[in-house]
N, C-alpha and C positions, 0 to 999 in steps of 0.2 A: 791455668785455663788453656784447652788447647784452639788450636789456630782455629778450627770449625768453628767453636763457636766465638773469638773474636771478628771473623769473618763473616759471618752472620746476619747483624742490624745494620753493616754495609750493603750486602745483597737485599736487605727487604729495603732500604731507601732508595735505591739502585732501582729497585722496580716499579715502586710504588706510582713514579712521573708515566710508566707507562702503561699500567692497569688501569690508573685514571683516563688515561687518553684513551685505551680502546673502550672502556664506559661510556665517555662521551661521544664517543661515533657511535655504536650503538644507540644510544639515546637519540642521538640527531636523526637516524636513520628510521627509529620508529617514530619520532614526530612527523617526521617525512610523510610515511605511509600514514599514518593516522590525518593530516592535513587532507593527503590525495582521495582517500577514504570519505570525508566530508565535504572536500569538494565535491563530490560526486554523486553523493547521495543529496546534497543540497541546493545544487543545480536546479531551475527549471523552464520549463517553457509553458506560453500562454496559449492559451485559448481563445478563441471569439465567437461564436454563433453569427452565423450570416444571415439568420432569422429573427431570434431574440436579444433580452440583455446580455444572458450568460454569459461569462468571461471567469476562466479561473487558471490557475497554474498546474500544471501538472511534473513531474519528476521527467528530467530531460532525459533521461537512460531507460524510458520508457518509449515503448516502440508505438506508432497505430498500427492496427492491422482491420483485417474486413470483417463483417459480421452479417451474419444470417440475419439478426435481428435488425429493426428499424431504431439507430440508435447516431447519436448527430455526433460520437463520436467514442471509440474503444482501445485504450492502449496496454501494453501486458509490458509487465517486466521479464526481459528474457532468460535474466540472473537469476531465477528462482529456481532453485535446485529439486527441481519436480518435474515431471513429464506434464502436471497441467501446472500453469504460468499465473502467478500474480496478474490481477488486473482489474481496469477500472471500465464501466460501460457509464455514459450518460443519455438518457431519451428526456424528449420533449413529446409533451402534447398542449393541445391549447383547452381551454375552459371557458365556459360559459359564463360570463360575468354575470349574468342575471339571474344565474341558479348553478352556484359552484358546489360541488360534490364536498361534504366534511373530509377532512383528512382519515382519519375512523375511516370510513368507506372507500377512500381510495387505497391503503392499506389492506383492510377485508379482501380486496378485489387479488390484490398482489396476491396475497395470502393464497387467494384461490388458485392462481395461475401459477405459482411457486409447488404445490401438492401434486407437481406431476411431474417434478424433480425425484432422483431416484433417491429412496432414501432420506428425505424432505422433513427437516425436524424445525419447528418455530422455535426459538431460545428466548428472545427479550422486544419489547418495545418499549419507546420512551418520547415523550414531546423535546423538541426540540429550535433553534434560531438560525437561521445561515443566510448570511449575508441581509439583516432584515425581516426577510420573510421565514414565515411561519412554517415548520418541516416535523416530520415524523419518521423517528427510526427506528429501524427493525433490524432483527440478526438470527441469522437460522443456517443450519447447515445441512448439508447433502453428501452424495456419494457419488463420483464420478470416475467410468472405465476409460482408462486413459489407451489404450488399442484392443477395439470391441473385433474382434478377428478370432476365428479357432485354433487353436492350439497357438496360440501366442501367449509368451508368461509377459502377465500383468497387474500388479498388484492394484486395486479400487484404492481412489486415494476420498480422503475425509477435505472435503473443501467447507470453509467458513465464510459467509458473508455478511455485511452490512448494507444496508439501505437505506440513502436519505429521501423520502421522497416530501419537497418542496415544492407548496403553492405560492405564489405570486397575483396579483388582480385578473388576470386572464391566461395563465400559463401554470402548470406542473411538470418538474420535472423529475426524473425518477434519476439518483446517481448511486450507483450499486459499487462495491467495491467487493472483491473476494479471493481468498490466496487458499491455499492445503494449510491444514490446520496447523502443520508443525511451523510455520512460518508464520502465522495469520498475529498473533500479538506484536512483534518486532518490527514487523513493515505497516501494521494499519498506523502508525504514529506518520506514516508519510501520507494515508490518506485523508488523515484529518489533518495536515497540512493541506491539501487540497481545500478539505470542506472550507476552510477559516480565510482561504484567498477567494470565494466564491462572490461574486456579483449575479444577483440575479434578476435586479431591478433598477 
């Protein structure tokens, strides 16, 4: 037998204490990132309405920002690898207790006001519970020019959204949620963690 190969089963034992060892830093190192990874995505902060019941959680790595619209409060994620941003808008309006509008009609009405979205496609409706009361949601998608300027290159992005919209005894609220499509299944599991922290009564 030559020296090579009695030498041999000495060098793989030889190494073996240390191939394990850089596996296991390895491994630590990605438990590491996978831990800081769900921290973070798990995070949140609350909500209150200084009007109503409303109170619900939202993802703390979610920013407010301002809005055009009349809406009691709107946060985007700014990790969203798109020129338009993951985000959540919530509006309140109040109702008539004496003669409250069916859910059906306030929907229809959406419906109406969503049709002058560019590219405005209805996809699904379904009854719905949150936090109690009684809700109806909708999902439809659009098209939005994310720098409407001449000769600027900009590709139209395909945005997806959700809508809860929940009645209570004297209040509806409308809570929209909507990302670019190539994101919109991955992240809306954080906005039904929203829905399922909602109080609205």
């Amino acid at each position: 037998m030559s020296d090579l190969a009695r030498n041999q089963p000495i060098y793989t034992l030889r190494m073996r204490p240390k191939d394990i060892g850089v596996a296991l830093v390895a491994l630590l190192f990605l438990l590491g990132g996978w831990l800081v990874m769900t921290s973070a995505t798990t995070r949140t902060r609350t909500f209150q309405d200084e009007v109503t019941p409303l109170r619900f959680d939202y993802p703390a790595d979610w920013i407010a920002v301002e809005s055009l619209q009349d809406v009691v409060l709107r946060v985007v994620d700014p990790a969203t690898p798109s020129a338009v941003k993951t985000s959540l808008a919530v509006e309140s309006r109040p109702l008539d207790p004496a003669n409250p509008p069916t859910l059906q009609t306030l929907l229809d009405r959406r419906v109406e006001q969503r049709q002058a979205l560019t590219g405005y496609h209805f996809l699904s409706e379904t009854e719905s519970d949150v936090g109690g009361a009684r809700a109806i949601v909708s999902e439809y998608a659009y098209v939005v020019q994310p720098i409407d300027e001449p000769r600027r290159a900009s590709v139209p992005v395909v945005v997806r959204a959700r809508e809860y919209i929940i009645v209570s005894a004297d209040q509806s609220y409308y809570v929209t949620f909507t990302a670019p499509d190539q994101v919109f299944d991955r992240v809306s599991r954080r906005f039904e963690r929203v829905i399922a922290s909602m109080v609205v009564q």
